[in-house]
N, C-alpha and C positions, 0 to 999 in steps of 0.2 A: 504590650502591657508594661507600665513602668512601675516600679519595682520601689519605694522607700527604704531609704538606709538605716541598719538596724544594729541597736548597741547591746551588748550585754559585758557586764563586769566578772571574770570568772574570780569564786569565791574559795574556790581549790576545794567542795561540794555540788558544784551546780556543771558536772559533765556532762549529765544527760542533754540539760539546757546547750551547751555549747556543740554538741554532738547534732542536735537538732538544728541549729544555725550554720554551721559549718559543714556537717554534713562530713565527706568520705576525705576533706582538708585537715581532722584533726586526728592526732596518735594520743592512744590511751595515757592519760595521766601516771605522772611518776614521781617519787618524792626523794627529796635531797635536802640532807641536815634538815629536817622537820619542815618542812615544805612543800607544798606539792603542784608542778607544774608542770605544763601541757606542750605538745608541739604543735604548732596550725602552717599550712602551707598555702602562703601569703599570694604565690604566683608567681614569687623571686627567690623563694626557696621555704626550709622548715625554720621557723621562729619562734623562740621560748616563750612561753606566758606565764606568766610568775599570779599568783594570787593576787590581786586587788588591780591587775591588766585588766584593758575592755577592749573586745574583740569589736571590730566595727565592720558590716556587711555592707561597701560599698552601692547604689543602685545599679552601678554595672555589673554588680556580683564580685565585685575581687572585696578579698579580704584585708586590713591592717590591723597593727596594734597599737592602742596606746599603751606605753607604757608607764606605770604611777611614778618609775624613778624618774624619768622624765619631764614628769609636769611641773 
């Protein structure tokens, strides 16, 4: 079965969403100086997702993030 790669933007509201894509990879959300972000474990370790990050579910199933500061 091959699998398409799947995005989602976390909104620092839409945990359930991200919980549903990531699955048993993400820790419950937590907030910092009015912010609230997430850890997911990418397969190279746990990695911050800050609000307006997009998780991306590789086809092989490993996870990344982009991250906004980044782009």
């Amino acid at each position: 079965m091959v699998m398409a790669m799947k995005k989602l933007t976390y909104t620092g509201t839409n945990y359930d969403e991200v919980k549903r894509l990531c699955g048993d990879r993400v820790l419950a959300p937590y907030f910092c100086m009015g912010f609230s972000m997430l850890s997911v474990d990418t397969g190279d370790g746990f990695v911050t997702v800050n609000e307006g990050d997009t998780i991306v579910l590789e086809d092989d199933g490993t996870l990344r993030i982009e991250n906004v500061a980044n782009q």
